[in-house]
Structure formats: structure tokens, C-alpha cells
C-alpha positions as CSV (number, residue, x, y, z in Angstrom):
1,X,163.2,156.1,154.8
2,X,159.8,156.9,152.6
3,X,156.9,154.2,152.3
4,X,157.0,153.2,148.7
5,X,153.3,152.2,149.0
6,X,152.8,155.9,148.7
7,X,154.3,156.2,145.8
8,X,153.2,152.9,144.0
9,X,149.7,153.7,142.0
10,X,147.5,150.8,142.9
11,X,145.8,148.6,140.8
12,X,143.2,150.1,138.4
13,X,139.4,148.8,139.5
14,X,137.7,146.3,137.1
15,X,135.5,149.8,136.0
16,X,138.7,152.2,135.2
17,X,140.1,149.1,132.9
18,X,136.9,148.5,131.1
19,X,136.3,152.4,130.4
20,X,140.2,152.4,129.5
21,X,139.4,150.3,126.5
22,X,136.4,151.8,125.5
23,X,138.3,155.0,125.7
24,X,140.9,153.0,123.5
25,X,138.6,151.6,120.9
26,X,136.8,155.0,120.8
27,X,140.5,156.7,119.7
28,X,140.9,154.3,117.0
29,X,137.1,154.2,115.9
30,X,137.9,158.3,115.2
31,X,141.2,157.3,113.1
32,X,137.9,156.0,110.6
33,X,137.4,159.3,110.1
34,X,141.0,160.5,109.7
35,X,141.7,157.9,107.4
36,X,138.8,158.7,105.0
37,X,139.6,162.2,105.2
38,X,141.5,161.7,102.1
39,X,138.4,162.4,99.9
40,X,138.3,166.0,101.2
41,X,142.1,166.8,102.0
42,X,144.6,166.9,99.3
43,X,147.5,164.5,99.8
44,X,150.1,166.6,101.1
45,X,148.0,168.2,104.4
46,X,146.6,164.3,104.4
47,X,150.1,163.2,105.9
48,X,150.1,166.1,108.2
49,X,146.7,165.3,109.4
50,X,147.5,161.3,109.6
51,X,150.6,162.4,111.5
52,X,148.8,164.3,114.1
53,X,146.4,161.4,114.5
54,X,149.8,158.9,114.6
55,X,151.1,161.2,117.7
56,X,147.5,161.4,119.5
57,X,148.0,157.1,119.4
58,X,151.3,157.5,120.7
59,X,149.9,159.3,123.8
60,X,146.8,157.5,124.2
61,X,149.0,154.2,124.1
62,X,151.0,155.7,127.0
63,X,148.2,157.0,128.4
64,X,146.4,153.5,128.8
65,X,149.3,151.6,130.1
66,X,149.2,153.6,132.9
67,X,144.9,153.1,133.1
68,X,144.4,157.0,133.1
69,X,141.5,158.4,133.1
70,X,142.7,160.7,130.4
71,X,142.3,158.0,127.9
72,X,138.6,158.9,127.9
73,X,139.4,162.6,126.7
74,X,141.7,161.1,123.6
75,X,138.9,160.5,120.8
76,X,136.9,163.8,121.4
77,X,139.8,166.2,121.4
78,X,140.9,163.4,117.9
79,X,137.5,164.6,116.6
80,X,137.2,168.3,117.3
81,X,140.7,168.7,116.2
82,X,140.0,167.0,112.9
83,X,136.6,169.4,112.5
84,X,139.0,172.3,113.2
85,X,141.5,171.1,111.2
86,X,138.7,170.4,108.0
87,X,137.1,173.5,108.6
88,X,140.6,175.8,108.3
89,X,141.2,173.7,105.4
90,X,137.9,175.1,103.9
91,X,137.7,178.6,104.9
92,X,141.6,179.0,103.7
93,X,142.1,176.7,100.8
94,X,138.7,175.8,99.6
95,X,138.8,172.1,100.2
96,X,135.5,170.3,99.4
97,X,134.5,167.1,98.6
């Protein structure tokens, strides 16, 4: 018979749920900058782009209800992927503000 204490995660420290949230709020503080990305982006790649954003929330939530770590990589990798995302959008189809 196996030791389920083994297997059972224990509970995050007062420090790994505080930098959880922060990771959190930091995730939906970069949604600011998806959502006002409508001024550069024409409507059609807008919805694309809101979707990706919609996804990366999806994970992040999962992420955090399991107080991972990861949570803390969520709203760079948001950011740089809406910088690569913008600058494509220029290079290719000329999108300026």
C-alpha cells in the first residue's frame, strides 16, 4: 500500500499565496493592454487576439488553484506575445495607430 502523503501537495506557504495573486492581478493588469489594443488592431484579428488572451486566463485560473509558481510567468509571456503579435501585425499588414 503507497503513503498518500507522498502524493498529496501540501499547503502553499503564506509567501507562494501572496506572489500567486500578485502573479494573478499582474495577468489581468496585461488584459489593459489587450483590451485597448483595439485602437491599433482592426476588429477581426482583435477577437483573435482577445481570444488568446481569454485562453492564457483559462490557464492562469488553473494554474492558481493549484498555487503554482507558474502563475508568475503568465503576464510576461501575456505581454511579449501581444508585442509579437503587434509587431507581425505591422511588418505584414501595416497596422498603425
Amino acid at each position: 500500500m503507497t503513503d498518500l502523503s507522498s502524493v498529496i501537495t501540501p499547503e502553499p506557504t503564506v509567501v507562494q499565496r501572496i506572489l500567486v495573486v500578485v502573479g494573478l492581478l499582474a495577468y489581468l493588469a496585461a488584459g489593459f493592454i489587450y483590451l485597448t489594443s483595439g485602437l491599433v488592431v482592426p476588429f477581426p484579428w482583435l477577437i483573435v487576439l482577445w481570444l488568446v488572451w481569454m485562453a492564457g486566463m483559462w490557464v492562469t485560473a488553473r494554474l492558481m488553484a493549484r498555487w503554482s509558481w507558474w502563475v508568475l510567468s503568465a503576464a510576461p509571456a501575456a505581454v511579449a506575445f501581444w508585442w509579437a503579435y503587434l509587431s507581425v501585425g505591422e511588418a505584414v499588414f501595416a497596422w498603425t495607430p
